[in-house]
C-alpha positions in Angstrom: -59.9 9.0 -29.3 -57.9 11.5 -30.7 -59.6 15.3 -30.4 -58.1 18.5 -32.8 -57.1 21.3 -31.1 -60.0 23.2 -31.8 -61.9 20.3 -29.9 -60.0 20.5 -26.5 -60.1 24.2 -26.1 -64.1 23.6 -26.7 -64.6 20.9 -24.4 -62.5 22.3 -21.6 -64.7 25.5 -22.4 -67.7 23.0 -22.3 -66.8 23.2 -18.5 -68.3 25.5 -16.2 -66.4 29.2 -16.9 -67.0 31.8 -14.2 -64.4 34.2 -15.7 -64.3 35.1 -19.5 -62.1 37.8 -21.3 -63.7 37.9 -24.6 -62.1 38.7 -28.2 -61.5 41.9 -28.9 -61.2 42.7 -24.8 -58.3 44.4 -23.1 -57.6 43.7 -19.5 -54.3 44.9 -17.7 -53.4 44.1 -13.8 -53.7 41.3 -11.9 -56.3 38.2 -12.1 -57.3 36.4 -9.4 -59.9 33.6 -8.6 -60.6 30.1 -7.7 -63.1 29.0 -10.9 -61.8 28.8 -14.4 -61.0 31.5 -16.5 -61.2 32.0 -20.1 -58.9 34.0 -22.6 -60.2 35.3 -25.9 -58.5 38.6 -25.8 -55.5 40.1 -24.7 -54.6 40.1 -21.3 -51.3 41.7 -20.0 -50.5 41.1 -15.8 -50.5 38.3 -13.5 -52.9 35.7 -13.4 -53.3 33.6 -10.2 -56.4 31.1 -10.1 -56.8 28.0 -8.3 -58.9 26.6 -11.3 -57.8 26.2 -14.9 -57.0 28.5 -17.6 -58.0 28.1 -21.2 -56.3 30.2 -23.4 -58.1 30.2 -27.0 -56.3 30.6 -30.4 -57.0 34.2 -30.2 -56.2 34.7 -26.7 -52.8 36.6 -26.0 -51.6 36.6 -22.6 -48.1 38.8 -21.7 -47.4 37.9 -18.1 -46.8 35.7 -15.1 -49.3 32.8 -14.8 -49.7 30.1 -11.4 -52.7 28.5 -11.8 -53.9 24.7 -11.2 -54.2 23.7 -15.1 -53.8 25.6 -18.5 -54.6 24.8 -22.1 -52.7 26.9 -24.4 -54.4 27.6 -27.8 -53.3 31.0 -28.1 -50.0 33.3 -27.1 -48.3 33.4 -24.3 -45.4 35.6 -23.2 -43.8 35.3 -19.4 -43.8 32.0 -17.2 -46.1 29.6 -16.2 -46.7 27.3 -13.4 -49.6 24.8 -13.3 -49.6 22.8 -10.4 -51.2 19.8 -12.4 -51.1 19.6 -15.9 -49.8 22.4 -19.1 -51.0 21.7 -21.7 -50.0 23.7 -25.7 -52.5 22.9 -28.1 -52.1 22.7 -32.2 -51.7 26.8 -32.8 -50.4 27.7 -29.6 -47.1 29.6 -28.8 -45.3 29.5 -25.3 -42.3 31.8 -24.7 -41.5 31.8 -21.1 -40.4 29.0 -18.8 -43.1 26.4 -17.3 -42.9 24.7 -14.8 -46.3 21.4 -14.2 -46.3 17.6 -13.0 -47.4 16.8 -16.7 -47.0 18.5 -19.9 -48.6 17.7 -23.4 -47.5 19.3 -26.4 -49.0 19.0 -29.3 -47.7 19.0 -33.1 -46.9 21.9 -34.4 -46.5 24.4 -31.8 -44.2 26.5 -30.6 -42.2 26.6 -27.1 -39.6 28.4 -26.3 -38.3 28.2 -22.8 -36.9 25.9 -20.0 -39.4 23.3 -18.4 -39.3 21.7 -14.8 -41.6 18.8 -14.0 -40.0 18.4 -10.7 -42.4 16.9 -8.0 -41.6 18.5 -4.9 -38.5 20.1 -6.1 -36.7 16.9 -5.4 -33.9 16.5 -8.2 -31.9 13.4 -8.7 -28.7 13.1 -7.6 -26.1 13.8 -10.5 -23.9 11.1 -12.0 -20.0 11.0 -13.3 -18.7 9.2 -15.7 -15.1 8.9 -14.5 -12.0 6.1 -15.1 -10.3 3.7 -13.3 -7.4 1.6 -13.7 -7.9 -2.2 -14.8 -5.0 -4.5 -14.8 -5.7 -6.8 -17.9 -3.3 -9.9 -18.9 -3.0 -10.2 -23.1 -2.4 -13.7 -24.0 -1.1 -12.6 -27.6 1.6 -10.3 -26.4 2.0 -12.7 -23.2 2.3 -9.3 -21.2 0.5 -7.3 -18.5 -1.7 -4.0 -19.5 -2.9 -1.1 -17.8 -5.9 -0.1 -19.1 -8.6 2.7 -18.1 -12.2 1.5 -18.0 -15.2 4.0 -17.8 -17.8 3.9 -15.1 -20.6 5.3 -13.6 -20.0 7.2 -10.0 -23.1 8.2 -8.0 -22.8 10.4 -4.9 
């Protein structure tokens, strides 16, 4: 079933909210708590929860974020880490790096940043593409060639 982006922010809301910064709301510092939080208004600071984060279309948030989910509907300016899933909805605007296990974005929006969905920090090992020699016999010319063949070289 697909849902509009007006949709997931209201049944994420639907959930139970112990925390709401309503439109038209100013809040500067640091955030902290373990339920889920709600942004309607501006927010500018650090934000650490161990619950999710909905951000609505009118939400602005300038600052750090680490929290166990996020739904972005609105703005958000500074970088993000959600230990499970970040997620930009139809509207909303990221600027600022993010780092989650999963990562939806929708149609639409706008990111602007560097993403890591690195599980345990473990990165693959990095590849080269390098040349060897391959000694090659043309039946045409009736003559042996040296030719250089790509391959694939893993540490």
């Amino acid at each position: 079933m697909l849902r509009s982006s007006k949709e997931t922010v209201n049944n994420a809301a639907s959930g139970k909210i112990e925390s709401i910064i309503g439109s038209g709301t100013e809040v500067r510092g640091e955030l902290k708590g373990s339920g889920n939080i709600r942004i309607d208004g501006f927010f500018e600071g650090r934000i650490l929860c161990e619950g999710s984060l909905y951000i609505g279309k009118n939400g602005h948030v300038s600052g750090e974020i680490s929290v166990d989910s996020v739904v972005v509907g609105g703005k958000v300016y500074g970088n993000v880490e959600a230990k499970n899933k970040l997620e930009i909805i139809t509207g909303g605007q990221l600027f600022g790096d993010i780092k989650a296990r999963q990562v939806v974005i929708a149609e639409g929006v706008v990111f602007e940043g560097n993403c890591d969905m690195g599980v345990g920090g473990k990165r693959p090992k990095p590849v080269e593409i390098v040349t060897d020699d391959k000694i090659e016999y043309d039946f045409s010319k009736k003559r042996i060639e040296l030719k250089k063949v790509p391959f694939i070289k893993a540490d």
